[in-house]
N, C-alpha and C positions, 0 to 999 in steps of 0.2 A: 362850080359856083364861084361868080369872081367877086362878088361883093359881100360886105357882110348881111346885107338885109334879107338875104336869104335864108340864111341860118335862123336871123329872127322871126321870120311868117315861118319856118316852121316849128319852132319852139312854141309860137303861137297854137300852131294848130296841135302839137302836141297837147299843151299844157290845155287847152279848150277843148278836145277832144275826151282828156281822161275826164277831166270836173265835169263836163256833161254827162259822160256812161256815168261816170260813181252816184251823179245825180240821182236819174232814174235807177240806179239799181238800188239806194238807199230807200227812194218814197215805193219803187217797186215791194222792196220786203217789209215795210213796213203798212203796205198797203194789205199786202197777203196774209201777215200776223191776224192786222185788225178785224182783216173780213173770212178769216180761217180759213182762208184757199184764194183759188183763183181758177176759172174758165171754166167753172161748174164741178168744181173738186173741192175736195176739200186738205185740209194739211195731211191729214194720218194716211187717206188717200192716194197723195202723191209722193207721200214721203213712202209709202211699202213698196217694197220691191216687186212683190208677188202680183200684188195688185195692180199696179202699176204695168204690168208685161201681160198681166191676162187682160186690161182692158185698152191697150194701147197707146198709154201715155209715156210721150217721147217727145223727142225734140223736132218731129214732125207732125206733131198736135196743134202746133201754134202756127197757123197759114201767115202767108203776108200780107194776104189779102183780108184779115180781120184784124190787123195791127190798128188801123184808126179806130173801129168801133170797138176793141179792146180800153185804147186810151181813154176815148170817151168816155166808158163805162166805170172809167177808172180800177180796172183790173188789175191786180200786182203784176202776175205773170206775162201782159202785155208790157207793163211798164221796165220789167225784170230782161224782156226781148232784146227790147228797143235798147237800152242798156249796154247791151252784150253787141247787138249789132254797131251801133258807133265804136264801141271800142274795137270791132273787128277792120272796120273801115278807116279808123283813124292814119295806123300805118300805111296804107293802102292810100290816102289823100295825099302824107305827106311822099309815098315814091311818085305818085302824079306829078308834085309840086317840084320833085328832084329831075323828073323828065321833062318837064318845062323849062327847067332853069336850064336846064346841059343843053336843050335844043336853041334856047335864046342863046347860048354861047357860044353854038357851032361845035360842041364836043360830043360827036357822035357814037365815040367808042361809048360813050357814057349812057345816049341816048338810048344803044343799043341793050347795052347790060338792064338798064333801067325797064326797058321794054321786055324782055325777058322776064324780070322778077315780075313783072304786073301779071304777063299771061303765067305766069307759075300760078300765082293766087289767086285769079280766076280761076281759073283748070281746076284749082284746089277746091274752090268754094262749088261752083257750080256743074263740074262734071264730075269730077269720084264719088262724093256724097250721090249721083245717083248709079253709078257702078256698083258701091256696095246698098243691095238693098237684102 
């Protein structure tokens, strides 16, 4: 990076990244208090273990594909998602924004390292989680 305004878009995005998840994951719990659960559960529900493993609530209960009508419904647990996912993504934006900068600058040892850590976290997100099932 040879300027400084780099370093600032992504302070940017850091710092708008966390205050967006901590957003949603504040109105998510307090969404989930108020209405004693979320996604057709209820608190004691998903808070038991036992319960929880005999009727299969997990971190693949929550599809992606009901994330909107989650929010609309304004369900904690969608809200509580969405959350977790920006803050998953955020680091993930700002090495995008580090492999742009290194590739506008012709510093390709950089581009390269930088290409590397992205398919790590891909790889990580989208094919172990379905290795271990």
């Amino acid at each position: 990076m040879k300027n400084h305004d780099d370093e600032i878009i992504i302070s940017y995005f850091l710092k708008s990244g966390v205050i967006i998840s901590v957003s949603f994951l504040i109105v998510g719990v307090i969404i989930l208090f108020a209405k004693n659960g979320g996604d057709g559960y209820t608190l004691s529900q998903m808070s038991s273990y036992h319960y929880a493993l005999s009727h299969g609530i997990d971190s693949k209960s929550v599809s992606l594909n009901q994330i909107f009508s989650g929010l609309s419904a304004l369900d904690g647990l969608y809200f509580i998602t969405v959350g977790l996912w920006v803050l998953i993504f955020t680091p993930i934006t700002v090495v995008f924004i580090g492999w742009l900068s290194f590739f506008e600058d012709k510093n390709y040892l950089y581009v390269g390292m930088a290409s590397i850590v992205l398919f790590n976290l891909f790889f990580a997100m989208l094919v172990v989680p379905r290795l271990i099932i």
